[in-house]
N, C-alpha and C positions, 0 to 999 in steps of 0.2 A: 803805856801803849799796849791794846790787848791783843791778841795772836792767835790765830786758829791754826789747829792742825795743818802745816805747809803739805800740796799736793805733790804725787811724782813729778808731774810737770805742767805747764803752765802756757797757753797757747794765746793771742790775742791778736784780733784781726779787727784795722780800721780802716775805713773806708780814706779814699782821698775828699779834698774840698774843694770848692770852685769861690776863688774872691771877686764879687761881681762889682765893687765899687769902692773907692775912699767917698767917706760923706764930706770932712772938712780937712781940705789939704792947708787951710787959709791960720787957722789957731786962734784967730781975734778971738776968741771968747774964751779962752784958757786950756783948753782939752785940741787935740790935733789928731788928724787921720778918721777915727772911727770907719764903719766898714760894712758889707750886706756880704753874705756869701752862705754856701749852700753844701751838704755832703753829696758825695755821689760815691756808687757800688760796683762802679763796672772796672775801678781801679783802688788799686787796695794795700796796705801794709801789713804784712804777717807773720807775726816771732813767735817761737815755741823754745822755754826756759826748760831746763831738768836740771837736773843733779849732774854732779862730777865731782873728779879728784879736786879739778883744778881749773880755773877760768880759762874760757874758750870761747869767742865768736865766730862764727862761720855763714858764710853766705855774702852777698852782696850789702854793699855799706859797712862793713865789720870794722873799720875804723873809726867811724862815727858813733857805730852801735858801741865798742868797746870802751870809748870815753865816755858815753852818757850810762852806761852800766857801771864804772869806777865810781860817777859823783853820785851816782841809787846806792852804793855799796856804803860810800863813806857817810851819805845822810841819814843812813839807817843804820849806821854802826854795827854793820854786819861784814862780816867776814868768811861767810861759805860761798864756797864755788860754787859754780854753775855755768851748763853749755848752753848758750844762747843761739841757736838757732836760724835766721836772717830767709824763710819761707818766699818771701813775695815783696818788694819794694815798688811804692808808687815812682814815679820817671824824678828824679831829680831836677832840682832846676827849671820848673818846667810849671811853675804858677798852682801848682797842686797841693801844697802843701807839707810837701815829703818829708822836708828837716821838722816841725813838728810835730807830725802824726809817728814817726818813729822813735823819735823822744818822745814822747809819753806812750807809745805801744811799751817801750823797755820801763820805764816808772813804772807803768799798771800791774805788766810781768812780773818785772820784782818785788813790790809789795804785795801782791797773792799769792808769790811763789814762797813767801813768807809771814804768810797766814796777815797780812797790814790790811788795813782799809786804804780807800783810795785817797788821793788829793791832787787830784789834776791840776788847780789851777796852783796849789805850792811847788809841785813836782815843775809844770811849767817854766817859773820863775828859776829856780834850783838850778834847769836845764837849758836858762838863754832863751827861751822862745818867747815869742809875741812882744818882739822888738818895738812894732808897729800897728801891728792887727791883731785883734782879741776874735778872730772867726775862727781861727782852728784850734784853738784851746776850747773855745763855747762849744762848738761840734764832736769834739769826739769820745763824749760819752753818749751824747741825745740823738745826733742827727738831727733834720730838719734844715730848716733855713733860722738864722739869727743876723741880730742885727746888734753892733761892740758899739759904746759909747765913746769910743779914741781914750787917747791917754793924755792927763794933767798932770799936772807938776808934782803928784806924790801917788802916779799910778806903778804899781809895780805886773798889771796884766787888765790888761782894758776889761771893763767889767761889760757883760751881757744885757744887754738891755729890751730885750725881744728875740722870742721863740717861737718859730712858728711850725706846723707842719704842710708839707710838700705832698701836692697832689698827685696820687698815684698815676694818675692818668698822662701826667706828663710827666716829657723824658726828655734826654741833656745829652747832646751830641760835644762831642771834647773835640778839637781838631789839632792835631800837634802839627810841626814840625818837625822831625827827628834830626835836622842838619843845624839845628841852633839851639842853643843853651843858654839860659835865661842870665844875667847880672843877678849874683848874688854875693853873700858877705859883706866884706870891706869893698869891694868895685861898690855895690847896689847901696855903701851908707854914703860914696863918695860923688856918687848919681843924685840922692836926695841932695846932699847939702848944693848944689850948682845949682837948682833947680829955681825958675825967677817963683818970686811970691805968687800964692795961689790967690785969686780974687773972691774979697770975702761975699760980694752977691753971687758968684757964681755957686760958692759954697752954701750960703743959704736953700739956691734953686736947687742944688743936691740934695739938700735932708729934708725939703717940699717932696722934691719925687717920688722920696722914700716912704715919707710918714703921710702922704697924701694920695699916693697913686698906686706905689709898688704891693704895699703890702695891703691894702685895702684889695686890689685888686686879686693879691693871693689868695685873701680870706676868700673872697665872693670866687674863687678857680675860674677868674677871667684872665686867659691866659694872655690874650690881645694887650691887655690893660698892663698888666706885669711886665714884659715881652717888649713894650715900646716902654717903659719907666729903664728898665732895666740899660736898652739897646741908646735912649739920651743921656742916661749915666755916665756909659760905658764911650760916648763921643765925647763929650766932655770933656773926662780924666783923658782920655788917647789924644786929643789935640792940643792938652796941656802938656802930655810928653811927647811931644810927635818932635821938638827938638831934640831930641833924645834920643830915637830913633830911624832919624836921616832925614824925618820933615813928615813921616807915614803914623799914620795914628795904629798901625799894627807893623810889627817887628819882621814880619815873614811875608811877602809877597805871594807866595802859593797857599799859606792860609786866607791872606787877604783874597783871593781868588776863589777860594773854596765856598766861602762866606760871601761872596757875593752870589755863586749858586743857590747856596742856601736860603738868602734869604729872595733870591725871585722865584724858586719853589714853594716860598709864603712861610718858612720857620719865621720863631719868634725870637726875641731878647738874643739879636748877633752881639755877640761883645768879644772881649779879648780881656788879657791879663798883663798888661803894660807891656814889657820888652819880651814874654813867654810864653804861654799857649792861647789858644783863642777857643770861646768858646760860645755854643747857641742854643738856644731853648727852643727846645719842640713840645707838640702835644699829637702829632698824627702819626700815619708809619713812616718807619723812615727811609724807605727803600726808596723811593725815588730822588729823597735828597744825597743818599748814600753813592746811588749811581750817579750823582750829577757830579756829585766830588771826585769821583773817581776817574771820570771822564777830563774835569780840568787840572786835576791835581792828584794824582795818586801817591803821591810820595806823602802826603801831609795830613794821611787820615787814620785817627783812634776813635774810636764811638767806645762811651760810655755813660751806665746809666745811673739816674739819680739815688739817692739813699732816702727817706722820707723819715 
């Protein structure tokens, strides 16, 4: 394994992701889950590695960060300290991505900060991630939008199966709510397994949507086309867990209200991220849907924008 000149220090900033869809909740065909989902810039993860006597995390998430720096330490049979830094964390728990994009912010940190080349998608694996979905392993080295083939019986990280890029022109309103925190871990693996069987036509009309409307329509930056592919996706998967979430195909009632603004101010692609943030695709300005949000719901509003 060959080594360049390690730098003082070593800084790396990724954007967060948006999951805009499972394609096959259903598995009849051997592969399960698979997935469409998008980077965005307006929320971000940010570590900065140096030198030290002696290991140190510091900053927000440092218990996380300082386990997944142990298993970089011991798979690279290295042994120098280092202060890791903890700059900027995306919202945890919060349908963005967070637990992956900061596992591999710390892999990519510590293989530069000792002259390695990269390996995202072994680092991934190394570090637990894409349990389920191969979008934010795909995303954070490219950006764009992609699209993950699900995982079969001897996937060890869903493979990417389409790349595309994201038109500048459009932009990605996030809607949080900051009074709720999404099912994750052991709660979010004990959610799947309840879960009644997913209908294999329903799953079919999901990867039509995608390979026939969604991403055709992205090539062609028909945003309408995209916008409604994305917003029947996102009904679907919400009224398959809407048992799951009190009978509501979105988790938050004041999102769910924000998002009805938004979309009779004419935004495109309303969707949500199962029991966690909700999110909408725009392509105009956004101040008047900004204002309209803030008018029904002010407690429940982040705006951020896309990554391309």
């Amino acid at each position: 394994m060959s080594r360049s000149p390690p730098p003082a220090n070593v800084t790396v900033t990724v954007p967060a992701r948006l999951h805009l869809g499972f394609l096959d909740l259903n598995g009849g065909l051997g592969r399960r889950f698979g997935g469409i989902g998008l980077s965005i810039n307006g929320l971000r993860t940010s570590i900065t590695i140096s030198a030290a006597s002696h290991m140190r995390v510091t900053g927000p998430e440092n218990k996380r960060v300082h386990g997944y720096l142990q298993t970089m330490q011991r798979a690279l049979d290295s042994d120098s300290a280092c202060h890791v830094t903890i700059n900027e964390v995306v919202p945890a728990h919060a349908g963005l991505g967070s637990g992956t994009q900061i596992a591999l912010a710390v892999a990519a940190g510590v293989r530069r900060f000792h002259g390695l080349p990269l390996d995202v998608r072994g680092d991934a694996i190394r570090l637990g991630r894409g349990a389920r979905s191969g979008v934010g392993i795909g995303l954070f080295d490219h950006g764009g939008l992609v699209v993950d083939g699900g995982r079969g019986p001897l996937t060890a990280a869903a493979p990417v199966v389409s790349r595309m890029p994201f038109p500048d022109q459009w932009r990605i309103l996030v809607v949080l709510d900051p009074h709720r925190q999404g099912v994750h871990g052991a709660d979010e693996r004990d959610v799947f397994s309840k879960l009644a069987p997913f209908s294999d036509v329903e799953a079919a009309h999901l990867c039509r949507l995608v390979l026939m409307k969604a991403l055709p329509a992205l090539a062609e930056c028909d945003i309408a086309g995209f916008g409604s592919a994305i917003k029947e996706m996102q009904m679907l998967i919400g009224d398959y867990f809407a048992a799951i979430q009190g009978g509501s195909r979105f988790s938050s009632p004041d999102v769910a209200a924000a998002l009805a603004v938004l979309e009779d101010e004419g935004a495109h692609g309303i969707g949500h991220s199962l029991w966690r943030r909700q999110t909408v695709c725009s392509r105009a300005s956004v101040g008047i849907r900004v204002a309209g949000i803030w008018t029904s719901a002010p407690s429940a509003v982040s705006i951020a924008e896309r990554k391309s």
